[in-house]
C-alpha positions, -999 to +999 in steps of 0.1 A: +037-558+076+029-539+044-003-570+039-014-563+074-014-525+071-038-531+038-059-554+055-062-538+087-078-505+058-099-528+036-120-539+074-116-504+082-139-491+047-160-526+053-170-509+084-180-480+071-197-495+043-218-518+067-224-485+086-236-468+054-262-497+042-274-503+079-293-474+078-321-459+061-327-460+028-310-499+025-319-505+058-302-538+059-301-534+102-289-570+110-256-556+102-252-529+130-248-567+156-216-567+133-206-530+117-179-524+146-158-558+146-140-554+115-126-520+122-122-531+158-100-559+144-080-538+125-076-511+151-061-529+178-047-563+159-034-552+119-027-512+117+009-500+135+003-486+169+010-447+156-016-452+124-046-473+151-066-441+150-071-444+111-096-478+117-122-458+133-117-428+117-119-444+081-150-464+092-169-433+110-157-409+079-175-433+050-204-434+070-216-400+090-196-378+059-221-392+031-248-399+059-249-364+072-244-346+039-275-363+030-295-348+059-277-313+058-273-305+020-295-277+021-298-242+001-277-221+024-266-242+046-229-235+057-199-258+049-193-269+082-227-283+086-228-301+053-197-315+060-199-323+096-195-358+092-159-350+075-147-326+106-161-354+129-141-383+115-107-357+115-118-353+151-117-396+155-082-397+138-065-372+166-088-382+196-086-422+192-063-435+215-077-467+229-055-489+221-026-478+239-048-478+271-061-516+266-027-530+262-016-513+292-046-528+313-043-561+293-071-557+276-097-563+309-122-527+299-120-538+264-158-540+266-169-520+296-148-488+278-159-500+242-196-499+254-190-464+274-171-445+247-197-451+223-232-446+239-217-422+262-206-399+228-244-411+216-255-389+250-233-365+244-243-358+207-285-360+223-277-321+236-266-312+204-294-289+184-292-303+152-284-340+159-304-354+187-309-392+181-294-386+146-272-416+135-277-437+169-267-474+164-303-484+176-322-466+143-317-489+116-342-515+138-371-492+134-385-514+109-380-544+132-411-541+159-407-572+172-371-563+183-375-532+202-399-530+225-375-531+257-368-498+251-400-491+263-385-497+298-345-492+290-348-463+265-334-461+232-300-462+252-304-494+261-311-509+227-280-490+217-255-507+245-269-540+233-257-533+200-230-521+209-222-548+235-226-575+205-205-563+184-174-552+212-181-592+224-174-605+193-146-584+183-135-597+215-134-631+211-122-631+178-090-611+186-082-639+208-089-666+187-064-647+167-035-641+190-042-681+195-036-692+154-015-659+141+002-646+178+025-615+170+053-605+186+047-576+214+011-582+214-005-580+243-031-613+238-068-609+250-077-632+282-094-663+268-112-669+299-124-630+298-133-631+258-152-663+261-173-650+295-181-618+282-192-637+244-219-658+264-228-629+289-235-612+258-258-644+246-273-644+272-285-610+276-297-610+231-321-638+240-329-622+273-336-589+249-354-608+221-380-627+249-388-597+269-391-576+231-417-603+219-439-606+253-445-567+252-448-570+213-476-592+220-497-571+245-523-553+235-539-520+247-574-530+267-604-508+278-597-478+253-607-464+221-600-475+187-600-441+170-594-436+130-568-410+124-557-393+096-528-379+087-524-353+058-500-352+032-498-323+015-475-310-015-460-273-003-436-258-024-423-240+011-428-231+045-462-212+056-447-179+066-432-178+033-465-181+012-482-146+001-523-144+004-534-164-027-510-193-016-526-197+018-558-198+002-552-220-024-537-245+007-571-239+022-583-251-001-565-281-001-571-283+033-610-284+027-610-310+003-587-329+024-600-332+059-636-339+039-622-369+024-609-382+059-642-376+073-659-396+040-631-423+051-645-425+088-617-405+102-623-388+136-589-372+139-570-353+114-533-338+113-517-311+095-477-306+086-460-286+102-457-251+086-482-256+065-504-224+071-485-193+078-512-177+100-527-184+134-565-198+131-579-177+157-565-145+144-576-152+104-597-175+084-611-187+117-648-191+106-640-209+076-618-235+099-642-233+125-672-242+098-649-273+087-645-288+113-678-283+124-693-297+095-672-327+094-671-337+128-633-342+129-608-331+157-582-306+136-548-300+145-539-272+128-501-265+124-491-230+112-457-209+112-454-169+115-436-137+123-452-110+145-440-087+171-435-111+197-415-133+179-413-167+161-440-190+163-441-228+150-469-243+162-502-267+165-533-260+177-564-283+184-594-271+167-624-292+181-660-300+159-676-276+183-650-246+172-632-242+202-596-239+197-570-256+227-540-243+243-513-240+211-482-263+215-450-246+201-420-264+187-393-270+218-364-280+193-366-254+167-329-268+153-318-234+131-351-215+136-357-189+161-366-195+194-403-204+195-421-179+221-449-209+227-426-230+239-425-251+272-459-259+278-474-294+268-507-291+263-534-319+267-565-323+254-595-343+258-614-361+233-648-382+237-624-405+228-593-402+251-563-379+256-541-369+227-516-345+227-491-336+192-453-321+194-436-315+159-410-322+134-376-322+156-390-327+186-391-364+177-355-366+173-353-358+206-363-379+235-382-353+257-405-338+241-429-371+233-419-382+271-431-351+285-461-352+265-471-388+273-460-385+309-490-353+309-519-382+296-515-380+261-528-413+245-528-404+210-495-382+200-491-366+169-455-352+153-462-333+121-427-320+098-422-300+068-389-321+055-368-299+037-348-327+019-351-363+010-321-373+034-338-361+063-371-380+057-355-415+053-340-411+085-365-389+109-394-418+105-370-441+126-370-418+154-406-408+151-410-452+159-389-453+183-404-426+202-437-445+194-422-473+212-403-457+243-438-444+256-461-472+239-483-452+223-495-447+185-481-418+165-493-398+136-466-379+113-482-359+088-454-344+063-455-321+037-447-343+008-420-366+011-430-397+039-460-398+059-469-428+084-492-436+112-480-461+140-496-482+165-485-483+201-458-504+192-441-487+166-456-508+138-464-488+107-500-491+101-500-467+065-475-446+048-472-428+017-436-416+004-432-393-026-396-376-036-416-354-059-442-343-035-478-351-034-510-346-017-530-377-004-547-385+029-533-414+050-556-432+070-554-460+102-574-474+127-553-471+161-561-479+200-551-455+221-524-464+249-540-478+281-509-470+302-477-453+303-448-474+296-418-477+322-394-453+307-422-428+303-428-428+345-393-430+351-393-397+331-355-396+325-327-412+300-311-431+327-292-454+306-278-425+287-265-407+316-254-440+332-233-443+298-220-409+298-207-411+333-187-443+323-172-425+293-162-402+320-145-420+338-127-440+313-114-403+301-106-395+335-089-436+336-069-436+306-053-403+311-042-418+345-031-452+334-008-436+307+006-406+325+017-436+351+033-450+325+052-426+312+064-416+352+073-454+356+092-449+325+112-421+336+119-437+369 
């Protein structure tokens, strides 16, 4: 018993480990089609009953504690949130109580509640501020175009229930493969028939998956623009509203010599991090930004943070070659800041050379905001961030893809020193530049604007993910009634 209880903890940490190396920065994603079987294995095959809980909780705890701490280890930030990936695998160990209901059903939801419990959390954890699509299983293939582009119909969600699916399958069907070599005595044993359906259903729908991913990989925008943007990257030693008079001008300056080398590079469009200014353009310096743009022809957004009397504001603003400033956008996931006063209006704006529209920084952890946006015409969408630590910008560039990907159109992230990018309308990373010191350098692509909205962008709503969060309703609701008649047929 003693060699099963040490096995059933060394699959356990391998979980966790695959979980760790999956993601950004190792990136090694083929592993989240396998990172839940082992702990899966030894949850409901090699750990007692009573101690089941501790697979997922060791495997969740060696992932999201390290993970998270990565993202939130921040000046100031309180222990809770540094360590939230510790209080969430403590909140696994007394919560996890699977096992007990699959044996008592024999096993038949293994997948369908297996595919539930974990996208459905994934919704659950969208509506949180500071997560979002932090951590989802789908992330890690980011860097795999070719892979993802179905999620331009079935949302993110749907990339994450086929991951999901994969490795719940293949648990599966090696669980009864096992009870076939090694049976043990008051095991309930895994349906062959079931395992060996749901293995090839689940074959089925990869390749289905994998075809569909590389026909829409190999479309191509027609009858629009091809549009050089620029994306600014700028070393800021802090936030805008932080910086007294000589530090905005000596970021003006910056500014100047910056947006004139995109226009010496060709580049029509230019983008600025977020919270890189800490004044609003129309209310200071607006001549000088008005004569730069001017002069170089190039569409401006300018992105600027502030205190006044009305409040917060965290926001962009379009400043077009004729001077003429656009509707500002303000920040709709602010995530620790105040609440921005701009907020809730989507503004789009047109260009001689099509519609582009920008949200910022944690808006593109979120699904909405870039939805929303696209849904209004945009064609072009830009997501500027000021990343506050290294953590956060090897992980936020996967979800700034994705959400290039879910609407099909190209995105420009201008940061303010650690990784900037531009993508093309199918997530593909046309230039980057990544820095953990900080520097200042223009990044520069060549991008066709999106011809069409994708799918998911009309259908305007995470289906999938509710879809999933209704079934792990239900299978709360289910287990809680399959026991408690358990315990009356007991008694009786």
């Amino acid at each position: 018993m003693n060699k099963r209880i040490y096995l059933g903890i060394i699959l356990s940490i391998l979980s966790g480990v695959f979980f760790y190396i999956a993601f950004p920065p190792l990136n090694i994603w083929p592993l989240m089609f396998v990172v839940i079987v082992p702990y899966l294995i030894a949850q409901h095959r090699l750990l007692p009953k009573k101690w089941s809980a501790l697979a997922p909780t060791i495997a969740i705890g060696l992932w999201l504690w390290p993970f998270l701490y990565r993202i939130f280890n921040i000046d100031g930030a309180p222990f809770w949130i540094q360590h939230l990936g510790l209080l969430v695998a403590i909140f696994t160990f007394f919560t996890s109580s699977e096992r007990k209901f699959h044996e008592l059903t024999g096993f038949r939801w293994f997948v369908l509640q297996g595919l539930a419990a974990w996208v459905g959390f994934e919704m659950i954890r969208s509506f949180i501020p500071l997560l979002g699509t932090m951590g989802f299983a789908a992330n890690p293939l980011a860097s795999q175009p070719w892979l993802i582009q179905p999620i331009s119909i079935f949302s993110i969600y749907g990339l994450n229930l086929l991951i999901v699916l994969v490795n719940v399958a293949l648990a599966q069907i090696i669980m009864a493969w096992m009870d076939k070599k090694w049976p043990v005595e008051d095991t309930v044993i895994v349906d062959p028939v079931a395992a060996r359906n749901w293995s090839l259903g689940t074959a089925v729908a990869l390749i289905s998956w994998i075809v569909l991913s590389l026909v829409i990989y190999n479309q191509q925008p027609q009858g629009t623009e091809t549009v050089r943007v620029a994306a600014l990257h700028m070393d800021l030693d802090g936030p805008g509203h932080q910086v007294d008079d000589a530090g905005q001008r000596d970021r003006l300056d910056l500014l100047v010599e910056q947006v004139n080398e995109s226009a010496s590079k060709g580049a029509e469009i230019a983008f600025v991090p977020e919270m890189a200014f800490g004044f609003d353009p129309q209310k200071k310096y607006t001549e000088e930004i008005q004569s730069l743009v001017m002069e170089t022809g190039i569409y401006l957004y300018f992105t600027y943070a502030y205190h006044d009397d009305d409040g917060w504001h965290n926001e962009t603003v379009l400043v077009s070659p004729d001077g003429s400033f656009s509707p500002t956008y303000g920040k709709q996931h602010p995530a620790g800041e105040p609440r921005i006063i701009t907020a809730g209006t989507f503004p789009i704006h047109d260009t001689p050379f099509g519609k582009i529209g920008s949200t910022i920084c944690m808006d593109g952890v979120f699904t909405d905001s870039a939805r929303e946006t696209v849904s209004r015409g945009a064609q072009l969408l830009g997501n500027p961030t000021y990343d506050t630590t290294v953590g956060i910008s090897e992980q936020n560039w996967t979800h700034f893809v994705m959400r290039s990907v879910e609407n099909q159109v190209p995105l420009v992230n201008a940061d303010r020193g650690f990784y900037t990018m531009i993508t093309d309308s199918h997530g593909k990373i046309l230039a980057d530049t990544r820095s953990k010191e900080g520097s200042s350098e223009v990044v520069i692509a060549d991008v066709t604007l999106a011809d069409k909205q994708s799918i998911y962008t009309r259908l305007g709503i995470d289906w999938l993910g509710y879809l999933s969060l209704a079934g792990f309703i239900f299978f709360t609701v289910f287990q809680s009634v399959v026991e408690n008649r358990e315990k009356k047929k007991a008694k009786e």
